[in-house]
N, C-alpha and C positions, 0 to 999 in steps of 0.2 A: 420507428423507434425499436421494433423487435428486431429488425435487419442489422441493426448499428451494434443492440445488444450481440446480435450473433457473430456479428460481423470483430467490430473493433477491440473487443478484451479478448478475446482468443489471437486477434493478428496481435495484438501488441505484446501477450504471453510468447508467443513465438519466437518476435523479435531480441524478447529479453534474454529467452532459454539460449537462442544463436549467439548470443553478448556472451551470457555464461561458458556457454563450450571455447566461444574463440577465444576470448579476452578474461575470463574468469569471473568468481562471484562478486568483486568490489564494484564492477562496471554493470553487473546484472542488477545488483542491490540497488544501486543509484540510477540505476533508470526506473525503475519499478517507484520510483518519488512522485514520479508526475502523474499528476488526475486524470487517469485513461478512465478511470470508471466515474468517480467520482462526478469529473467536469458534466459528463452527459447525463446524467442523473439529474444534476442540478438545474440544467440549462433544460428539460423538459419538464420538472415541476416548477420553475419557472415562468415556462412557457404557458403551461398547461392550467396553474393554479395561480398565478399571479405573482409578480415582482416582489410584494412584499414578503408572500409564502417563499419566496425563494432567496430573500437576504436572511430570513431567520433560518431554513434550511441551510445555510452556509456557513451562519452563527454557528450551529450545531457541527455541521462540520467540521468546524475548525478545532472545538472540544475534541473531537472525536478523536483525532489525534492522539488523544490522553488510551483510548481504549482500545484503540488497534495498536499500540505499544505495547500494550496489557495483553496483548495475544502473542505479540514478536519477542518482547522481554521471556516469559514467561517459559513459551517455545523453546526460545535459546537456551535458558537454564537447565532446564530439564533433558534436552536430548541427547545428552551423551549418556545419561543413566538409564534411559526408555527409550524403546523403538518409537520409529512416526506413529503411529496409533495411538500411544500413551501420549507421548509430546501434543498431538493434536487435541485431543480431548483436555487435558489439563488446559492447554493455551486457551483453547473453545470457551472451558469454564469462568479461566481470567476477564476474556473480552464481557462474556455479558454479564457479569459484576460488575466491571466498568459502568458499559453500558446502560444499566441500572440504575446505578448512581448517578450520571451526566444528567438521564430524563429526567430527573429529580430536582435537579437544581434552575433556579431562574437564569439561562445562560444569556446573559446581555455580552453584547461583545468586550468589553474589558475582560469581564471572569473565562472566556473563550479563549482571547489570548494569554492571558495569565496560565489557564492550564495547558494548554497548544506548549506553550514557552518551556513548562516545570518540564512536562514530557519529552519536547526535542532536547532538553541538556542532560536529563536523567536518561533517557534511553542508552545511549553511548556505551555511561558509566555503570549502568546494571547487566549491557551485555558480556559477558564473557568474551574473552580475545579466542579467537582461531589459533590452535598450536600448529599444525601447519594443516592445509589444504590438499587431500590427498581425492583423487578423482579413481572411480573404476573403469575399465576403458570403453568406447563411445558406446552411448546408449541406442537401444534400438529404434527403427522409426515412431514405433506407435507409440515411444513414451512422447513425444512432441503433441501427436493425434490427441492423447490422452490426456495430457496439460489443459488444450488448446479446448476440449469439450469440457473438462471440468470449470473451466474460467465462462466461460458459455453458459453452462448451468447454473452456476450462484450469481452470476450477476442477473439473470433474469428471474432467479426466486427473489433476492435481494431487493431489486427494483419494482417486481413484482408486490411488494409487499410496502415499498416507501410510497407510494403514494396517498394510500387510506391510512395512515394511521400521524398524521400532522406533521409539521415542518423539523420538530425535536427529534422525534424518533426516526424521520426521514433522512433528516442530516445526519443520527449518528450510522442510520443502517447505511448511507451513502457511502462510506466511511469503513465499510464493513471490510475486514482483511481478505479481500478476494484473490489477489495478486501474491500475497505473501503467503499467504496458505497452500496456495498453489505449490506455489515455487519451493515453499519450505520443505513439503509433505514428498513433493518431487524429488528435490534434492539430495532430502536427507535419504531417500529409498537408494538411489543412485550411486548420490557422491559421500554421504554419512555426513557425522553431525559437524565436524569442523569446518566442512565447503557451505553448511545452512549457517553458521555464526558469521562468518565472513562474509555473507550474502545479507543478515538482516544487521549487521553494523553497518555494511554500507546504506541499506535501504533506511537505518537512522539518519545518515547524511543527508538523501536524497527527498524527506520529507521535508528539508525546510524551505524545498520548492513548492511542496503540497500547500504546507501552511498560509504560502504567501498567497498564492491562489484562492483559497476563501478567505482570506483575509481583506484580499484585492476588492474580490466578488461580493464580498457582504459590506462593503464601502459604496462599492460604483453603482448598485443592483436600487437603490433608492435615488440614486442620481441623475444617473444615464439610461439609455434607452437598451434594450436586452443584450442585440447587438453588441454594442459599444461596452457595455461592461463587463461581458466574455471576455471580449477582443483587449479589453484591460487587463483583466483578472492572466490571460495566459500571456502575455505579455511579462506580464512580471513574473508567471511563472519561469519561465525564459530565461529570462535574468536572472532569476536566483540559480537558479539549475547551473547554468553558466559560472558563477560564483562558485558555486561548490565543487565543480568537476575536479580540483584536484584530490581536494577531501573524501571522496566517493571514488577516486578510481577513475575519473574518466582521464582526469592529466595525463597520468603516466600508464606504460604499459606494466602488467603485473607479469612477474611470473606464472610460467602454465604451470598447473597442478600437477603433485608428483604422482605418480601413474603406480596401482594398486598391480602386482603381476594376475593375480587372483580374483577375478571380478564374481566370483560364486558369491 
């Protein structure tokens, strides 16, 4: 488990960041949708604590949706007036208000999707649009090293932390903005605030492959055998992701970023 952690959210941060430089933030945004953190999170407190701990853990998850929006909305608002520091913390403070509020509530999966649902059509519209996307020129090796440890680091306090404290607060920590915070806090240091808007509107697109995935997962997880409703659950994440690629950027190719002469 700790191999996987070290291993798969720093490769997958990687992969995104390489999307980013090549192809730009709509196609980084929208890959960063799929449950790199999440799915294995789920699928070891599953394993670990039992099927049913792990359809409610997804229950949960699927809410959660509502409060890592509550960090990326929030983020996005605010960046162009405050450095990443300030943007961070504000965002930090949104999420776990959210998250507050979710453990609180009896999340049966209807209220799950219902709020999963408010939050993917409301995120969009609360984000600000990118005026244009201007990049400083290529960053140095160790900002990639530096991503790749940071994503390393939270998802093992993160996970580190989901398992004692029940399937609520595990689904919603599951859920925790590992990936976007990363990338946000990166970006914005890098590329500035217009290339993080551009980057977390896409990753609004790319969550309605997230959702479908515990949505999948907290259906097949009382049904089917562990196995098989992973194997369901990403499956349809697949699909949706598929579905969305033009929406997100992966359709078309975007223009590069206009190139800043002054990278100080």
């Amino acid at each position: 488990m700790l191999l996987l952690k070290l291993l798969l959210v720093p490769g997958f941060l990687a992969l995104v960041t390489l999307a980013g430089r090549r192809w730009g933030p709509s196609v980084a945004g929208w890959l960063a949708g799929l449950p790199v953190v999440a799915g294995p999170i789920l699928y070891f407190l599953s394993l670990e604590l039992g099927i049913e701990f792990g359809a409610r853990a997804a229950t949960a998850s699927l809410a959660a949706i509502l409060s890592a929006f509550a960090f990326s909305v929030t983020y996005g608002r605010v960046c162009r007036q405050r450095g990443w520091l300030g943007a961070l913390l504000i965002g930090l403070c949104a999420w776990f208000v959210a998250a507050q509020l979710l453990v609180r509530l009896p999340l049966s999966l209807p209220l799950s999707v219902a709020l999963a649902g408010a939050a993917l059509l409301a995120a969009p519209r609360l984000l600000p649009r990118a005026v244009a996307v201007v990049a400083v020129r290529a960053a140095p090796g160790w900002d990639l090293w530096l991503r790749m440890a940071a994503g390393a680091a939270l998802t093992v306090a993160v996970t580190g932390l989901a398992a004692g404290i029940g399937p609520a607060w595990s689904g919603v920590l599951s859920v925790f903005p590992v990936l976007s915070l990363v990338l946000s806090v990166s970006s914005h240091r890098a590329y500035g605030p217009e290339f993080v808007l551009a980057l977390l509107r896409a990753m609004a697109t790319g969550m309605w492959s997230f959702g479908a995935f515990c949505l999948a997962l907290a259906l097949a997880l009382p049904r089917l055998d562990l196995v098989a409703a992973f194997a369901t659950a990403l499956a349809t994440t697949l699909a949706v992701q598929w579905l969305t690629r033009s929406a997100g950027g992966g359709g078309t190719r975007p223009a590069p970023p206009v190139r800043r002469p002054d990278a100080s």
